[in-house]
Backbone as JSON Lines, residues from 0, in Angstrom:
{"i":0,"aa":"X","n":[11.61,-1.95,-23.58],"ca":[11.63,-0.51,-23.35],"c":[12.74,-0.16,-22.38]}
{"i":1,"aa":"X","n":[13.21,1.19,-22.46],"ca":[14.27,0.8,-21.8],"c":[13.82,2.44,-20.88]}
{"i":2,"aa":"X","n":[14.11,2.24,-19.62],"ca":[13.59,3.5,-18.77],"c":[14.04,4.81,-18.7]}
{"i":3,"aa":"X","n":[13.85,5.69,-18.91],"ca":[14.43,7.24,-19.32],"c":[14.46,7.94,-18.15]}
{"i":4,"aa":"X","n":[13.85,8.16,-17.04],"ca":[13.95,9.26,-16.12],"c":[13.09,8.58,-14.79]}
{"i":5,"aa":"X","n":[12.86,7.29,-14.75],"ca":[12.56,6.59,-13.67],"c":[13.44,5.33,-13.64]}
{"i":6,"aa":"X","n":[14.03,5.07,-12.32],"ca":[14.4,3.98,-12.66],"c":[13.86,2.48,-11.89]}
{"i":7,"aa":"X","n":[12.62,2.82,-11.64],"ca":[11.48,1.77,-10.71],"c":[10.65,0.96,-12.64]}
{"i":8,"aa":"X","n":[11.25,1.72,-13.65],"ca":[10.32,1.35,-15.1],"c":[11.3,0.47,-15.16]}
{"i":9,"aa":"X","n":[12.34,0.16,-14.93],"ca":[13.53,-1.18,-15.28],"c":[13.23,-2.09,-15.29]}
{"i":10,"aa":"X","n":[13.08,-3.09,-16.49],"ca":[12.53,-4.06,-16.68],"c":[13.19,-5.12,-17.51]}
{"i":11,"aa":"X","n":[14.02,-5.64,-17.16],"ca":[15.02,-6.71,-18.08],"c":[14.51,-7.63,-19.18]}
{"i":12,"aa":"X","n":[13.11,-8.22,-19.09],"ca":[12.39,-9.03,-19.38],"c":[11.76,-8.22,-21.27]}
{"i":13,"aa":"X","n":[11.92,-8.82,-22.26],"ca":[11.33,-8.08,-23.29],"c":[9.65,-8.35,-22.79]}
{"i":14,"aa":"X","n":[8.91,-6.98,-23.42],"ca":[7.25,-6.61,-23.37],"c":[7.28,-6.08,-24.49]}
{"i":15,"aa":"X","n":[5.93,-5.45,-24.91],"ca":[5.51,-5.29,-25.77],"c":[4.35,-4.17,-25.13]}
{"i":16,"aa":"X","n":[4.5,-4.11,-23.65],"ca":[3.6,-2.94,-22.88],"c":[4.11,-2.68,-21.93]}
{"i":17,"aa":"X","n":[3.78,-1.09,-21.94],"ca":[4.77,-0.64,-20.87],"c":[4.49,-0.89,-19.1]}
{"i":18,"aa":"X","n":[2.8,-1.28,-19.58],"ca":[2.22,-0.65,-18.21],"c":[2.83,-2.51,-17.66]}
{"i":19,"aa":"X","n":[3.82,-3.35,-17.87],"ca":[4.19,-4.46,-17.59],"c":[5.19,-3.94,-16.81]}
{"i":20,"aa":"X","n":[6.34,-2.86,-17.19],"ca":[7.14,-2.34,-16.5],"c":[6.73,-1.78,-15.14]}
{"i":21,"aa":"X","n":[5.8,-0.6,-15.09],"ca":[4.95,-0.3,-14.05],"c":[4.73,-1.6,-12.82]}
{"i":22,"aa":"X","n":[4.11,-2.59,-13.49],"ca":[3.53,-3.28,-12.37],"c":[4.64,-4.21,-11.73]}
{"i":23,"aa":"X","n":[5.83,-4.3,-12.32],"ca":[7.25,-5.13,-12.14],"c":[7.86,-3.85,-11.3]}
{"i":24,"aa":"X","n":[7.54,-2.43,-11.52],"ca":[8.41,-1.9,-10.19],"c":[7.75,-1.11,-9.81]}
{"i":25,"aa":"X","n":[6.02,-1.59,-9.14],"ca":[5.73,-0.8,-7.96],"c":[4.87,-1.78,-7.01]}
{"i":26,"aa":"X","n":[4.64,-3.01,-8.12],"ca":[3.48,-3.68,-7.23],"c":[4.88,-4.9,-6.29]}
{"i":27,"aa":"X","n":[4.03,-5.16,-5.14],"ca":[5.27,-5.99,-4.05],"c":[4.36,-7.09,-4.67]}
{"i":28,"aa":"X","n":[5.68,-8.31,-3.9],"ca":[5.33,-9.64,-4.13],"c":[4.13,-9.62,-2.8]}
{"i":29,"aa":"X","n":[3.39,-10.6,-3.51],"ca":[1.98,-10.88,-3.09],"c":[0.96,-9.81,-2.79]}
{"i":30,"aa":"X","n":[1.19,-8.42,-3.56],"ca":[-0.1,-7.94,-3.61],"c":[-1.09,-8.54,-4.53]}
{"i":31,"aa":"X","n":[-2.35,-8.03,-4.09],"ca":[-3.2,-8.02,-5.83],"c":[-3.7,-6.58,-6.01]}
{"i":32,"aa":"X","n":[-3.74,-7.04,-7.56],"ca":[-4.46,-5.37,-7.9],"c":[-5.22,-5.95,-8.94]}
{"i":33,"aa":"X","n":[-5.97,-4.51,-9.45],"ca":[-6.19,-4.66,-10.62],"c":[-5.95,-3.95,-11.65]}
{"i":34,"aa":"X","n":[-6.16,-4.45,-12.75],"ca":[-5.64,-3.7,-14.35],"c":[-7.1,-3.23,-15.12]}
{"i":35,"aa":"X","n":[-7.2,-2.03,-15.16],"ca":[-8.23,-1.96,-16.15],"c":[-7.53,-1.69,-17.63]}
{"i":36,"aa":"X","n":[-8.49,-2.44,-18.58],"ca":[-8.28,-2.19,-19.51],"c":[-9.0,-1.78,-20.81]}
{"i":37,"aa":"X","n":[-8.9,-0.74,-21.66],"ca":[-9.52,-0.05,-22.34],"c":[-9.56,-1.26,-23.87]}
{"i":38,"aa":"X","n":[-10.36,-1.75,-24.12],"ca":[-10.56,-2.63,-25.83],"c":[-11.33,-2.15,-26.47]}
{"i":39,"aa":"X","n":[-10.53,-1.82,-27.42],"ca":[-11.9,-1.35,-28.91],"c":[-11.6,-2.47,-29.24]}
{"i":40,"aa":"X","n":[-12.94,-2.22,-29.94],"ca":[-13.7,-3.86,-31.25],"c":[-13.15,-3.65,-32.35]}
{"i":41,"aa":"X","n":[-11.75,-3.97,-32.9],"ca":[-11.37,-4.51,-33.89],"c":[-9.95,-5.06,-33.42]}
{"i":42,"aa":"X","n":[-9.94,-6.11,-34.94],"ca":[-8.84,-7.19,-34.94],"c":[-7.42,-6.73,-34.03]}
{"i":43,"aa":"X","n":[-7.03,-5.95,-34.61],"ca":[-5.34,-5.31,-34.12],"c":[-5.8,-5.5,-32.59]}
{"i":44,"aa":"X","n":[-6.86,-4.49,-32.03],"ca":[-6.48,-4.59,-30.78],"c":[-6.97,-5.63,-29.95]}
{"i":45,"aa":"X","n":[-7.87,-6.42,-30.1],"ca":[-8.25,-7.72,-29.57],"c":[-6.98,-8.38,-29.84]}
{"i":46,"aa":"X","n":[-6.27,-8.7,-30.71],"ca":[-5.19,-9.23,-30.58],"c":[-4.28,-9.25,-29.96]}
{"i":47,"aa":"X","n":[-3.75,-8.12,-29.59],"ca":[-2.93,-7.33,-28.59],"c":[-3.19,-7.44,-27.6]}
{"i":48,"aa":"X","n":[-4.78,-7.41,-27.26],"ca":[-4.98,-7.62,-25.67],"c":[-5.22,-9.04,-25.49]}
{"i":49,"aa":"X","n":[-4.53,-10.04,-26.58],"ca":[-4.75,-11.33,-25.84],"c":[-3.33,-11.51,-25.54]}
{"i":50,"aa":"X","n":[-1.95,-10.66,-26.06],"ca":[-0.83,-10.93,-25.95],"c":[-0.55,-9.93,-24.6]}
{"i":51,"aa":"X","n":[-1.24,-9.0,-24.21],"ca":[-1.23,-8.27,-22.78],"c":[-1.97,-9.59,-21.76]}
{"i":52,"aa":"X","n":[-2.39,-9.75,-21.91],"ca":[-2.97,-11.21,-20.67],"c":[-2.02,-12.01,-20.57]}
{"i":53,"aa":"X","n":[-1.48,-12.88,-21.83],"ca":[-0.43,-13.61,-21.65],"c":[0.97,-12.68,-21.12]}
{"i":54,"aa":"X","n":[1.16,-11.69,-21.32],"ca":[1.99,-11.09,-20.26],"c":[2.15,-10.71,-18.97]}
{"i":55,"aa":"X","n":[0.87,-10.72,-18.89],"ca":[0.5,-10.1,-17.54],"c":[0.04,-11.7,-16.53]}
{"i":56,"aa":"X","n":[-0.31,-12.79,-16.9],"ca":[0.16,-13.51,-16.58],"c":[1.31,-14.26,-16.05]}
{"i":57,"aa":"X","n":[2.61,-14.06,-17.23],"ca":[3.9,-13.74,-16.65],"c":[4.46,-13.07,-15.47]}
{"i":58,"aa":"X","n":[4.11,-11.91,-15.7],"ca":[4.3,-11.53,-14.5],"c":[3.81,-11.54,-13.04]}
{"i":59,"aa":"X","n":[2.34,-11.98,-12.91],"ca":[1.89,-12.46,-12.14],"c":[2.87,-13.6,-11.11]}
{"i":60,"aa":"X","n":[3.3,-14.34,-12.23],"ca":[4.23,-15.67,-11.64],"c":[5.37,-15.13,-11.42]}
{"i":61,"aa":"X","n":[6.04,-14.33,-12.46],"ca":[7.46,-13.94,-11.6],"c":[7.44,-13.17,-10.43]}
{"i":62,"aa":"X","n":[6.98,-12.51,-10.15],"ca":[6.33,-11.6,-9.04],"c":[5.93,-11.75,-7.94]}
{"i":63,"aa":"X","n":[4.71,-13.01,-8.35],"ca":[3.97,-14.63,-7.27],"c":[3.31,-12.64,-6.62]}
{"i":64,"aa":"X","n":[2.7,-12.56,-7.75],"ca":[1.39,-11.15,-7.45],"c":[0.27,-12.08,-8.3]}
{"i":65,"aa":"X","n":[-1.56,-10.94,-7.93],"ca":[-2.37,-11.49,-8.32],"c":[-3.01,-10.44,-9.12]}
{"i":66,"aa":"X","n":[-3.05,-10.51,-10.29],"ca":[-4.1,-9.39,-11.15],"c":[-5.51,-9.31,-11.66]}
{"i":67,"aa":"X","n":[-5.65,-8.7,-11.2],"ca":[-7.58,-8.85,-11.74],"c":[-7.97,-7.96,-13.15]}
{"i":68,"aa":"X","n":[-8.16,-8.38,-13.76],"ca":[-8.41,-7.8,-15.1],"c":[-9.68,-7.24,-14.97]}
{"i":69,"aa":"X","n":[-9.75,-6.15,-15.53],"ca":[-11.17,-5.27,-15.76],"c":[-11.48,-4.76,-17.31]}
{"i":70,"aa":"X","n":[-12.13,-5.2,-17.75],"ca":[-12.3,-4.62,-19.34],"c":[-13.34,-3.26,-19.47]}
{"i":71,"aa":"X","n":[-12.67,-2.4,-20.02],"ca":[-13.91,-1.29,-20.59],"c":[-13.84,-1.42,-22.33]}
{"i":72,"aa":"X","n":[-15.12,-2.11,-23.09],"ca":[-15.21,-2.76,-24.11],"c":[-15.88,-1.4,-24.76]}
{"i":73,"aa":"X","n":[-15.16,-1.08,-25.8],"ca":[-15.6,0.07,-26.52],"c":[-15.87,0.09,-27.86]}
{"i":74,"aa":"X","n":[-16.53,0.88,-28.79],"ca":[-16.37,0.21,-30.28],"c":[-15.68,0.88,-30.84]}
{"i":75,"aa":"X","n":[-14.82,0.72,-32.22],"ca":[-13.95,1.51,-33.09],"c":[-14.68,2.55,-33.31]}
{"i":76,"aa":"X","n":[-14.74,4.02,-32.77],"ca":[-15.83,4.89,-32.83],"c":[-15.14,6.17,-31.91]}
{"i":77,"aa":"X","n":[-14.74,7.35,-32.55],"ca":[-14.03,8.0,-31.39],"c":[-15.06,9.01,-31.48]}
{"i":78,"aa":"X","n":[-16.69,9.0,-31.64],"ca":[-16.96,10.01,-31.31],"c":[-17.47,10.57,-29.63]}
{"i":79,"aa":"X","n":[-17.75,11.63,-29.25],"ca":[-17.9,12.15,-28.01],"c":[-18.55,10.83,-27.19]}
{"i":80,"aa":"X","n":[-19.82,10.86,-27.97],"ca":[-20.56,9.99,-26.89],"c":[-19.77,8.65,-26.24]}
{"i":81,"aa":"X","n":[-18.91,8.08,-27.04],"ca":[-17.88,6.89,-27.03],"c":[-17.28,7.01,-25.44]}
{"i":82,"aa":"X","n":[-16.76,8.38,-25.74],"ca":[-15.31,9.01,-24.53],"c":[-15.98,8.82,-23.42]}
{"i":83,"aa":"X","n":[-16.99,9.76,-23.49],"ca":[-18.09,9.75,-22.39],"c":[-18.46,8.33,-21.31]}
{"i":84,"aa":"X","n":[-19.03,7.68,-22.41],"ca":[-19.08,6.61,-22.14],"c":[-18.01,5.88,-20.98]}
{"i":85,"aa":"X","n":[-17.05,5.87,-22.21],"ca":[-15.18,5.78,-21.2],"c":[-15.26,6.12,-20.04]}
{"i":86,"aa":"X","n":[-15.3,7.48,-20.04],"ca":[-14.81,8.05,-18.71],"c":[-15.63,7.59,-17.33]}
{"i":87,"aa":"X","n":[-16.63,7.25,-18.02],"ca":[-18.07,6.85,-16.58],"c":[-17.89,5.47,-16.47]}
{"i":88,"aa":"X","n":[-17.34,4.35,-17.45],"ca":[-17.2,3.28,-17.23],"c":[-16.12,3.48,-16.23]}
{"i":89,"aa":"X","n":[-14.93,3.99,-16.15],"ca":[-13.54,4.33,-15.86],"c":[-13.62,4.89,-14.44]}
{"i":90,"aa":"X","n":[-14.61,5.77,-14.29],"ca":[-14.61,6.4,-12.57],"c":[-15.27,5.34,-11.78]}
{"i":91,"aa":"X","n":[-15.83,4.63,-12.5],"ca":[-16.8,3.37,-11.84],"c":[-16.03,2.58,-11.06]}
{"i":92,"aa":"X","n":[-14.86,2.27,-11.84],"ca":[-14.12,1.59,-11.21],"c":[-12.61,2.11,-9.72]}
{"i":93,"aa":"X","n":[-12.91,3.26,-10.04],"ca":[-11.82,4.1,-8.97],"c":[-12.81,4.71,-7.46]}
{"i":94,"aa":"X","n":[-11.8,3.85,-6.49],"ca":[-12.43,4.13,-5.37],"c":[-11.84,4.78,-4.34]}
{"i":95,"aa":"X","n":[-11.82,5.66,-2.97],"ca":[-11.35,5.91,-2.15],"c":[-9.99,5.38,-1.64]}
{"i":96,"aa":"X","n":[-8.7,5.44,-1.59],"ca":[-7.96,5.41,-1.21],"c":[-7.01,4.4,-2.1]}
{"i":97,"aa":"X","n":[-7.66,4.86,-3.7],"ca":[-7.14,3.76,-4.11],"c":[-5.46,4.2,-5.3]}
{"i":98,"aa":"X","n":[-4.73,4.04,-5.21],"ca":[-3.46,4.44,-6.12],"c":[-3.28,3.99,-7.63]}
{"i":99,"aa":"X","n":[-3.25,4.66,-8.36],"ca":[-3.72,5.19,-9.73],"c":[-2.27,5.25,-10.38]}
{"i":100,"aa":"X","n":[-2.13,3.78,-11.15],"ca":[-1.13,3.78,-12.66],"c":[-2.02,3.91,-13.61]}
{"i":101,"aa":"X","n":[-1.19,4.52,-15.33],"ca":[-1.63,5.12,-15.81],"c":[-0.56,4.8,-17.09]}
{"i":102,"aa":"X","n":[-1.05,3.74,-18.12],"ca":[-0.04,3.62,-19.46],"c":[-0.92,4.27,-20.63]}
{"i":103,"aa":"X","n":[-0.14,5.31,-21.22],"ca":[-0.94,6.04,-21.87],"c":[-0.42,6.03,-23.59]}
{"i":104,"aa":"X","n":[0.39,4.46,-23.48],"ca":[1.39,4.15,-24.9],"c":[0.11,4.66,-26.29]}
{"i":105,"aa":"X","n":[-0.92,3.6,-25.67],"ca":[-1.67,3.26,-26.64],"c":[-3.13,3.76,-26.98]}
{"i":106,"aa":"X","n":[-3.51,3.54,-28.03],"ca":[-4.77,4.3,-28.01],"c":[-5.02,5.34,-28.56]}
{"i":107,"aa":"X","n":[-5.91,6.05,-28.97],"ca":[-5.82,7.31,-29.66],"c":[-5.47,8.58,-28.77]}
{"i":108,"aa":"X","n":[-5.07,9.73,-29.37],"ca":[-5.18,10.8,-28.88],"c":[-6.42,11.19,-27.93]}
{"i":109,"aa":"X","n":[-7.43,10.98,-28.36],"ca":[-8.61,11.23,-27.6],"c":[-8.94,10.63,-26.32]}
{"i":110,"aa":"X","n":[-8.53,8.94,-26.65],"ca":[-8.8,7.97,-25.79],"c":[-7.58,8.3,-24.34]}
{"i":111,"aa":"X","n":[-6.49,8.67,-24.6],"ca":[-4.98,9.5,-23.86],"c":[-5.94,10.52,-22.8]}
{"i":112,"aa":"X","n":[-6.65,11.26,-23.6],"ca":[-7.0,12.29,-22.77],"c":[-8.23,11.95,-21.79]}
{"i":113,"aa":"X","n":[-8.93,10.94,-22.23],"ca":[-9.91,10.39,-21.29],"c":[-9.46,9.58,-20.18]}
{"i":114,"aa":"X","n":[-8.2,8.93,-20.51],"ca":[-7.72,8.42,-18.99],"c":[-6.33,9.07,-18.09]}
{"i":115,"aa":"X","n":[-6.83,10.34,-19.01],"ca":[-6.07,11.42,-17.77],"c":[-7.02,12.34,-16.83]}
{"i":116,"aa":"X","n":[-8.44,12.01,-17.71],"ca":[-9.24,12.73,-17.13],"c":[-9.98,11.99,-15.67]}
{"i":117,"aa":"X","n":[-9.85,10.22,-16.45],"ca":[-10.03,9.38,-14.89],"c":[-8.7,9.61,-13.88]}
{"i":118,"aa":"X","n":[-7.66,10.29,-14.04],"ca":[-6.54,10.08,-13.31],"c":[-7.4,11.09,-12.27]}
{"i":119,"aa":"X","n":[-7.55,12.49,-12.72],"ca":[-7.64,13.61,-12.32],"c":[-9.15,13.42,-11.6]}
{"i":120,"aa":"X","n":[-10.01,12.88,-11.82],"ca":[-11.08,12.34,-11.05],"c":[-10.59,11.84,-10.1]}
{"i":121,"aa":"X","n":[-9.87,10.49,-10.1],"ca":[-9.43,10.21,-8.82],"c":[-9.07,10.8,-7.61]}
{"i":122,"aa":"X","n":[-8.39,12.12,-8.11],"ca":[-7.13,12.19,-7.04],"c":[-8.04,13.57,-6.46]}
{"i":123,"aa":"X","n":[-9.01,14.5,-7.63],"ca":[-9.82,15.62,-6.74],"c":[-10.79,14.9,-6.22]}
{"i":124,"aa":"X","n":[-11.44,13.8,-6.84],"ca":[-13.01,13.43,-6.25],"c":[-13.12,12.6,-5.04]}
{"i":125,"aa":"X","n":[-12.12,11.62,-5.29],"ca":[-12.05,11.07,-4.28],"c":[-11.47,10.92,-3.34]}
{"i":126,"aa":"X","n":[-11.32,10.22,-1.88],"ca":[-10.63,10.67,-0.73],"c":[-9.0,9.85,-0.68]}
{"i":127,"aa":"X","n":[-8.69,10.27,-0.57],"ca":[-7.03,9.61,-0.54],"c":[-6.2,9.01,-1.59]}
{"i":128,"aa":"X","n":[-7.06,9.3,-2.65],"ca":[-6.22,8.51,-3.93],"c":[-5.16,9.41,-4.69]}
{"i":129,"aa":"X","n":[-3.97,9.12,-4.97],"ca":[-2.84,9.48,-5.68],"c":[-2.79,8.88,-6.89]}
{"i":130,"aa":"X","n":[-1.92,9.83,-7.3],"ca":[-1.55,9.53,-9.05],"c":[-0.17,8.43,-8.86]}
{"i":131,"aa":"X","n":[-0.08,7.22,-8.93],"ca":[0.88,6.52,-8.4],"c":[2.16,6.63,-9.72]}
{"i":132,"aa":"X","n":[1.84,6.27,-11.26],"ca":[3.23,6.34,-12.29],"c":[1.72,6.7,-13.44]}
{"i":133,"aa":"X","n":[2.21,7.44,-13.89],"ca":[1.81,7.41,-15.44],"c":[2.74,7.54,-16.81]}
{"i":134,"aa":"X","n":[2.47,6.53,-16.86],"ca":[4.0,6.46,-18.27],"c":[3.19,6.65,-19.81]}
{"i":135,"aa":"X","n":[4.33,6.79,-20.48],"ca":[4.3,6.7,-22.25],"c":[5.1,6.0,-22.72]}
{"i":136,"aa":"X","n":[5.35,5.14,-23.81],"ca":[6.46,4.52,-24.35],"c":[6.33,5.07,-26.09]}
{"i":137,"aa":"X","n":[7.64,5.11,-26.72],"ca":[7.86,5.21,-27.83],"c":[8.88,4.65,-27.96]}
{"i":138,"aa":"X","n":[8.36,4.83,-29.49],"ca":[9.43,3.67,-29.92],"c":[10.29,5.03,-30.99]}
{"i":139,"aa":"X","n":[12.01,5.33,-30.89],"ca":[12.65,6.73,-31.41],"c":[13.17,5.9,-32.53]}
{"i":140,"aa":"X","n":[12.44,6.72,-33.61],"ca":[12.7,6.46,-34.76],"c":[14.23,6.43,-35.57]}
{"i":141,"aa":"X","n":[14.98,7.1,-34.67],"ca":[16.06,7.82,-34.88],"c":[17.21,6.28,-34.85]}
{"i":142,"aa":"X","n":[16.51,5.96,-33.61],"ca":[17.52,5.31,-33.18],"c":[17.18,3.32,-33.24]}
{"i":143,"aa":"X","n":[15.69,3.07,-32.7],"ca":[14.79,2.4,-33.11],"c":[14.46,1.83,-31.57]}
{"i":144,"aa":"X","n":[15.16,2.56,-30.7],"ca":[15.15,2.16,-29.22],"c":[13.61,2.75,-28.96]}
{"i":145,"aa":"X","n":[13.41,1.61,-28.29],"ca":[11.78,1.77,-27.6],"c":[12.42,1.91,-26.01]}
{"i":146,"aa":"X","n":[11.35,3.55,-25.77],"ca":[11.7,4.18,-24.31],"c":[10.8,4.38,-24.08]}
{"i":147,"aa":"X","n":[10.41,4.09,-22.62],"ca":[9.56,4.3,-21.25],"c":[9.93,5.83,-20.4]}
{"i":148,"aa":"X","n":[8.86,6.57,-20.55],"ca":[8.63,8.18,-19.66],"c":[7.89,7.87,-18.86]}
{"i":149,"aa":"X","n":[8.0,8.07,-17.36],"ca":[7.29,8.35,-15.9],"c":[6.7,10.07,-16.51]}
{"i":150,"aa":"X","n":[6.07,10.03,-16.93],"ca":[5.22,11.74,-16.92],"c":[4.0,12.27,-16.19]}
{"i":151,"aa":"X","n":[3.99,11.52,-14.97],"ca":[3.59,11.65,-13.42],"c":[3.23,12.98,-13.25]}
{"i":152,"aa":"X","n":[4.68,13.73,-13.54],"ca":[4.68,15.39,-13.06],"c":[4.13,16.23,-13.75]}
{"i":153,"aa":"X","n":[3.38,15.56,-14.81],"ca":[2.73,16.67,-15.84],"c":[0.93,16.68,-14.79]}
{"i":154,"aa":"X","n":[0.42,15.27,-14.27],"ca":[-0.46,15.3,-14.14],"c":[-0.7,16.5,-12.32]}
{"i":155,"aa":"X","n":[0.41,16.6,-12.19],"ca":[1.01,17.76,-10.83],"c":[0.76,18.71,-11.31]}
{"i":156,"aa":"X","n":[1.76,18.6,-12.62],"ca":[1.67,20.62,-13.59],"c":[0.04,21.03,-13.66]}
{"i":157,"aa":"X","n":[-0.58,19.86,-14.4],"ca":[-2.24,20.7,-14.52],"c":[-3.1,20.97,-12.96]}
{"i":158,"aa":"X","n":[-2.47,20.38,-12.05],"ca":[-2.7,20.57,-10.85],"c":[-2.35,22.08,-10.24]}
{"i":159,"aa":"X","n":[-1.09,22.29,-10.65],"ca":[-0.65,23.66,-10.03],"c":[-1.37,24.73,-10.73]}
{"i":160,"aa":"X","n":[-1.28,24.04,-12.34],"ca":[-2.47,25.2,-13.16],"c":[-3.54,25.65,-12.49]}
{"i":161,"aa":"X","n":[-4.26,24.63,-12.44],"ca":[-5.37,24.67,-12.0],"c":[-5.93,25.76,-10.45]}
{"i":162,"aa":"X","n":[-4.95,25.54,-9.79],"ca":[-5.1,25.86,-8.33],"c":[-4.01,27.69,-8.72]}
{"i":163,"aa":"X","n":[-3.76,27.79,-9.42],"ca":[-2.89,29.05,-9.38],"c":[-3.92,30.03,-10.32]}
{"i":164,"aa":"X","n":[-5.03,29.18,-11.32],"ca":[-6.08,29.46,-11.57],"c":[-6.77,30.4,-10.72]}
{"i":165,"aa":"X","n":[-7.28,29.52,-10.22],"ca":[-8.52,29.5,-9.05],"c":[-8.18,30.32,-8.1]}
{"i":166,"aa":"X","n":[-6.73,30.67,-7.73],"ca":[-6.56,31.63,-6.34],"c":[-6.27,33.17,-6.85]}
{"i":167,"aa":"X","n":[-5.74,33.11,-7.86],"ca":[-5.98,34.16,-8.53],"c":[-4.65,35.48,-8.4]}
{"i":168,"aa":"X","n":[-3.36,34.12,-7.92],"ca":[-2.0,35.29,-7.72],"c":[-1.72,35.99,-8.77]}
{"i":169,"aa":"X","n":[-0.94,36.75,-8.32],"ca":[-0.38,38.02,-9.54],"c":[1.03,37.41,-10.01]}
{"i":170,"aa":"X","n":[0.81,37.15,-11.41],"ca":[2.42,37.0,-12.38],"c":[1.93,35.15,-12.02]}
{"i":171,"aa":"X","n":[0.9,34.64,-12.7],"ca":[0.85,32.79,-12.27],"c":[1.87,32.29,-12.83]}
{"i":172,"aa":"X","n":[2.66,32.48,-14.22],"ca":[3.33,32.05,-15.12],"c":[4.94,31.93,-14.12]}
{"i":173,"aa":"X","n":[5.24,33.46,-13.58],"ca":[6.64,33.07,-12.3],"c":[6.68,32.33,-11.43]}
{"i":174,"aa":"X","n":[5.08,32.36,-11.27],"ca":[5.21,31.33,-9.51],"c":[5.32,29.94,-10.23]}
{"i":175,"aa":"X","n":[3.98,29.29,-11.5],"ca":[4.22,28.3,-11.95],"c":[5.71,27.7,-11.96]}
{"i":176,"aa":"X","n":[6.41,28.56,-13.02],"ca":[7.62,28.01,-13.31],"c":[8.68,27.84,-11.97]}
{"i":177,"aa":"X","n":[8.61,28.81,-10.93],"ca":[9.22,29.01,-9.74],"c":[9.15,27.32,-9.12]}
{"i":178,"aa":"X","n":[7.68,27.06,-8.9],"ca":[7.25,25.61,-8.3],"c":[7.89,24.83,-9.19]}
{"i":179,"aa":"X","n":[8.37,24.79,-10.52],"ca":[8.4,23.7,-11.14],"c":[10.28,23.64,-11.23]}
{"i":180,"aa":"X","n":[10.62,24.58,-10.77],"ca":[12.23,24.75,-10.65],"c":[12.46,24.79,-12.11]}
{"i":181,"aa":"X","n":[11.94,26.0,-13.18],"ca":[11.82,26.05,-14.24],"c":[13.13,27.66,-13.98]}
{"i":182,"aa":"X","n":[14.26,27.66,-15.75],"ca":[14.63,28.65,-15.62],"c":[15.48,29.04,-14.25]}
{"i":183,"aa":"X","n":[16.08,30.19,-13.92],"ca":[17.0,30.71,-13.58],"c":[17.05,30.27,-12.09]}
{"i":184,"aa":"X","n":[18.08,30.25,-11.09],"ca":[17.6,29.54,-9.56],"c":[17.59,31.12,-9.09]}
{"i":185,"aa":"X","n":[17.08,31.63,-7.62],"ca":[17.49,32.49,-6.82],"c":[18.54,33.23,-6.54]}
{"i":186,"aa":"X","n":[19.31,34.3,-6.41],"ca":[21.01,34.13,-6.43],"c":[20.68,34.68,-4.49]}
C-alpha cells in the first residue's frame, strides 16, 4: 500500500493489511499493545486471518514490539442482532485512557460502521481516550496501485456535527465548513 496523505502509513515491507502499516508507524520499539480483531466464520476470512497473524508476527520482530491478539468471533450473518453483538463485544474491550487505531479496509459496510461506532464510544464514554489513525486501503482500479487513507478527520467531522448539533448556532453548515478550512479563506 502505498500512503496518500499520512506519511507515519509508510511502509516499505509488502502486506496484505493495512492496519500492519499503522502499527509500523505509531507503535515504538518495545511497546505492547493489542489488536482486536473482528472474524466471521467462513473460509476466505479465517484464512486471511491466519495470514494477518503471520504478519503481525513479523512485525512484532522487526519492531522487537509485543502484540496481543483479541478475537471478536462472529458468524457470516449481517443481521442487527450480529452488529449488536459486535459493538458490546468491542466496547468490552476499550478502556480509559486507552488510544484507538482503526483499519476499516475490510469487512462489510455494516461491519465499517460498527467499528466506528466503537471508535466514537471510546473517545465520548470514556476518560482520556483518543482516536489515534483510522485508515482505509484500496486497491485503484485505474491504476492497480493499492493506497492507504489516514481518515482520522472524518471521525472529528461527526464530532463537530454532532456538537454544532447540540448547541444549536445559527448558519451550522458556515461554521462547520469554517472549522474544517472548507471553501473560500477570510480576506
Amino acid at each position: 500500500y502505498k500512503a496518500v496523505n499520512n506519511d507515519r502509513l509508510k511502509y516499505e515491507n509488502k502486506t496484505s493489511f493495512p492496519i500492519i502499516h499503522v502499527i509500523n508507524g505509531y507503535v515504538e520499539e518495545g511497546e505492547e499493545i493489542t489488536v482486536i480483531t473482528v472474524v466471521a466464520d467462513y473460509e476466505n476470512t479465517l484464512e486471511n486471518y491466519e495470514a494477518l497473524k503471520m504478519e503481525i508476527k513479523k512485525i512484532e520482530e522487526e519492531k522487537a514490539i509485543k502484540v496481543h491478539l483479541k478475537e471478536v468471533k462472529i458468524p457470516n450473518d449481517n443481521q442487527l442482532k450480529v452488529q449488536l453483538d459486535v459493538f458490546g463485544q468491542l466496547i468490552d474491550y476499550i478502556s480509559d485512557e486507552d488510544k484507538l487505531y482503526c483499519d476499516i479496509t475490510y469487512g462489510t459496510k455494516v461491519m465499517n460502521q460498527v467499528l466506528t461506532m466503537g471508535i466514537n464510544y471510546g473517545y465520548r464514554v470514556c476518560k482520556d481516550v483518543i482516536p489515534g489513525c483510522i485508515v482505509y486501503g484500496e486497491k485503484d482500479h485505474n491504476t492497480g496501485e493499492m493506497k492507504i487513507y489516514d481518515i482520522t478527520s472524518l471521525i472529528y467531522l461527526d464530532e463537530i456535527v454532532r456538537v454544532a448539533a447540540e448547541s444549536g448556532i445559527s448558519n451550522p453548515k458556515n461554521a462547520i465548513k469554517k472549522m474544517m478550512n472548507w471553501g473560500e479563506e477570510d480576506e
